[in-house]
C-alpha positions as CSV (number, residue, x, y, z in Angstrom):
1,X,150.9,179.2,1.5
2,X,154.6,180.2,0.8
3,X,153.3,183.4,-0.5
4,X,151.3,184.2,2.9
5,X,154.7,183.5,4.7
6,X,156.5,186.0,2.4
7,X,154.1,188.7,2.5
8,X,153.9,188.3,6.3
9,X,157.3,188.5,6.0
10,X,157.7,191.6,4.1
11,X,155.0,193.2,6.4
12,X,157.2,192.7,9.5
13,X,160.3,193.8,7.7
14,X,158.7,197.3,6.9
15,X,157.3,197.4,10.0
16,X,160.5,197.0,11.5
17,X,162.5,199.5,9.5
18,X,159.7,201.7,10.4
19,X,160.0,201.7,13.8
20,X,163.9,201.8,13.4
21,X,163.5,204.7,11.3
22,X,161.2,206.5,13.8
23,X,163.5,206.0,16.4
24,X,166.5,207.7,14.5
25,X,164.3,210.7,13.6
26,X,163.6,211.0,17.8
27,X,166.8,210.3,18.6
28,X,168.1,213.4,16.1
29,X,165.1,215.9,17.5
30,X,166.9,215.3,20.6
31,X,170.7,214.6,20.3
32,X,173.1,217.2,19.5
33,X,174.3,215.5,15.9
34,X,178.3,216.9,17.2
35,X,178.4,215.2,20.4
36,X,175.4,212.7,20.5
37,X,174.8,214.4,23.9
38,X,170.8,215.5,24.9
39,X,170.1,218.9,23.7
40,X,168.5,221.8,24.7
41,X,164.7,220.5,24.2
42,X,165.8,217.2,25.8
43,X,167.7,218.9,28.4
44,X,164.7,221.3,29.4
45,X,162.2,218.7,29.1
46,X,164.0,216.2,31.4
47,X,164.5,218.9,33.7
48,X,161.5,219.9,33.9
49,X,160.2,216.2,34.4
50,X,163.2,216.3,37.3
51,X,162.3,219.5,39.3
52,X,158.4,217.8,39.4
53,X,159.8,214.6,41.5
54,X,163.5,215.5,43.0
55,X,165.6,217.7,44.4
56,X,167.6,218.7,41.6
57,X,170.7,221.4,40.8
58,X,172.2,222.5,37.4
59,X,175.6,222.8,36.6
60,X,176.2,225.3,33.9
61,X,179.6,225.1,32.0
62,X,181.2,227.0,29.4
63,X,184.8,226.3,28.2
64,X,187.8,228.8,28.9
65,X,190.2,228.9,25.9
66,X,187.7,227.3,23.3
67,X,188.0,230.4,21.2
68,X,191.1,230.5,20.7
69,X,191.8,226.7,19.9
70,X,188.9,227.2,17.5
71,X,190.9,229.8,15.6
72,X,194.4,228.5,16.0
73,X,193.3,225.2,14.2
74,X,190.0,226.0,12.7
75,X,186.3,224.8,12.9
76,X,186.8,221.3,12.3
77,X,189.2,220.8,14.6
78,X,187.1,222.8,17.5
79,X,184.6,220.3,16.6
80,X,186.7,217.3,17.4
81,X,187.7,219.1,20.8
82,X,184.2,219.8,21.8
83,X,183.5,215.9,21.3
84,X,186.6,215.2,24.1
85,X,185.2,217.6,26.2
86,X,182.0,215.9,25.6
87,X,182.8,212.9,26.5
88,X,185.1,214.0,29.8
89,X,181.9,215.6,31.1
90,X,179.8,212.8,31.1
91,X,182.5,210.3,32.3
92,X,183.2,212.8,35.1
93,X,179.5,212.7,36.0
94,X,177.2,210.0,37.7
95,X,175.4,207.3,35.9
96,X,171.8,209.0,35.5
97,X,173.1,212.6,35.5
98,X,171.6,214.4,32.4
99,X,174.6,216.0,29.9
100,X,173.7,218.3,27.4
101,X,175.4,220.7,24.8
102,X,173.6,223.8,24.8
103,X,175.4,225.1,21.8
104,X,178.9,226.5,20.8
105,X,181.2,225.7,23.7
106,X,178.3,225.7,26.3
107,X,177.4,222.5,27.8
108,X,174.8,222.0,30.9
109,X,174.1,219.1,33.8
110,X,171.3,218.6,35.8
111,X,171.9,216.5,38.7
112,X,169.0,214.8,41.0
113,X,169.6,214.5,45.2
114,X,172.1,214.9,46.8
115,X,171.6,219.0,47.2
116,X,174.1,221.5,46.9
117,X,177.0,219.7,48.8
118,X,176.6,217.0,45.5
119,X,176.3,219.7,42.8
120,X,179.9,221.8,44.4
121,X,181.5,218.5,44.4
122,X,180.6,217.5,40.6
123,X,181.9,221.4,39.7
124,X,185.0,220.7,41.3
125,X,185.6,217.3,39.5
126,X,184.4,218.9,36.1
127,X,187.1,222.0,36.9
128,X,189.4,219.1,37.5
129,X,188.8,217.1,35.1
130,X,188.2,219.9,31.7
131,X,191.8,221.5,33.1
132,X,194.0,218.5,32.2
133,X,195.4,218.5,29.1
134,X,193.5,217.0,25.7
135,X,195.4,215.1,23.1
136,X,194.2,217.4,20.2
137,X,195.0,217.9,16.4
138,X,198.9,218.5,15.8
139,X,199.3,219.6,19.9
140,X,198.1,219.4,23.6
141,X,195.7,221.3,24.6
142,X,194.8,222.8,27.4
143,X,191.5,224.2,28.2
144,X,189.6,225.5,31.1
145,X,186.1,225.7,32.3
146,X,183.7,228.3,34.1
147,X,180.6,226.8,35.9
148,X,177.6,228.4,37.3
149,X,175.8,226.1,40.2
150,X,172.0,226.6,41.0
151,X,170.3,224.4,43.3
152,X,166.4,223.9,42.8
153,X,164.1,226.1,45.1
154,X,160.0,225.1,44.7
155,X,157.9,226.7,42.8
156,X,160.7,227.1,40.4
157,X,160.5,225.9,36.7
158,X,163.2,224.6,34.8
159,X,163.9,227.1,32.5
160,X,164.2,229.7,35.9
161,X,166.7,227.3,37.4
162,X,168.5,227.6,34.2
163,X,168.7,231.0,34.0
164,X,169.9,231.3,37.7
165,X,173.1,228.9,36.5
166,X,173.4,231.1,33.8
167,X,173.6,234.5,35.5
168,X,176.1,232.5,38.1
169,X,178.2,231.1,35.1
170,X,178.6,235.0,34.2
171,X,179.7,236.0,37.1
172,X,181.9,233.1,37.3
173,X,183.5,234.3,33.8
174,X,183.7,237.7,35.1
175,X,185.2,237.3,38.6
176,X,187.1,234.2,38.6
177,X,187.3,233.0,35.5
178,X,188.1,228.9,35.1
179,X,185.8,228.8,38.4
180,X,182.8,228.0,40.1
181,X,179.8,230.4,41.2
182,X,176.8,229.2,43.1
183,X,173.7,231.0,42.5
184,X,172.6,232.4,46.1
């Protein structure tokens, strides 16, 4: 009877490092391994998902000034920056707002209500908040950050609302850079 117990046992224990195991493959499919934030499949699927039910905008950013911290102190320590900035953005944001890093220095947030009015506000307190200095490596840092706003307009996929951030995060580069440019 001991046996049974044991074996039973043993079956749950696999079972549950199974399941465990499953769940840390999932999660690093999903995750950026850098910043632990959602990643570009995650981001465009939840979007997607989003732009079905809500009224939803995306908030493209891309760090001013990144470059040249990366060179100054090297790779390493560009990583440890990015993970700051990572985690300014999503304590900047609203509880349920979807943060992801896109790659390099390029991070994304898709926001749900609240229109465009919500979506300017959030830039503004992301400008705000990626300006101030970061405590980084042997100095201070101080960074900037360009952001491209597009609000969702039906029958438009994710990926489309993406791309109109993007083109308004180029302009934003271009024209007024360490600024915001809404998509019209």
């Amino acid at each position: 009877m001991e046996a049974h117990w044991r074996q039973l046992l043993d079956l749950a224990t696999v079972a549950f490092e199974r399941e465990q195991a499953q769940a840390l493959l999932v999660h690093a499919a999903t995750h950026d391994p850098l910043t632990g934030l959602a990643n570009r499949a995650l981001f465009f699927s939840q979007l997607e998902r989003m732009v079905q039910r809500v009224d939803a905008a995306v908030l493209y950013l891309d760090l001013d000034g990144f470059k040249a911290v990366n060179d100054r102190f090297g790779h390493a320590s560009g990583d440890q920056l990015l993970v700051k900035v990572a985690r300014r953005v999503s304590d900047t944001v609203r509880p349920g707002d979807l943060v992801a890093r896109l790659g390099g220095d390029e991070f994304a947030v898709a926001i749900s209500g609240g229109g465009l009015d919500l979506a300017m506000e959030l830039a503004a307190r992301l400008v705000t908040a990626l300006s101030a200095p970061l405590d980084h490596t042997r100095a201070t840092e101080s960074i900037g950050v360009s952001i491209g706003v597009a609000h969702w307009r039906p029958p438009q996929t994710a990926e489309e609302l993406v791309n109109e951030a993007d083109r308004a995060l180029l302009t934003a580069k271009q024209e007024h850079r360490g600024g915001v440019v809404v998509h019209a």
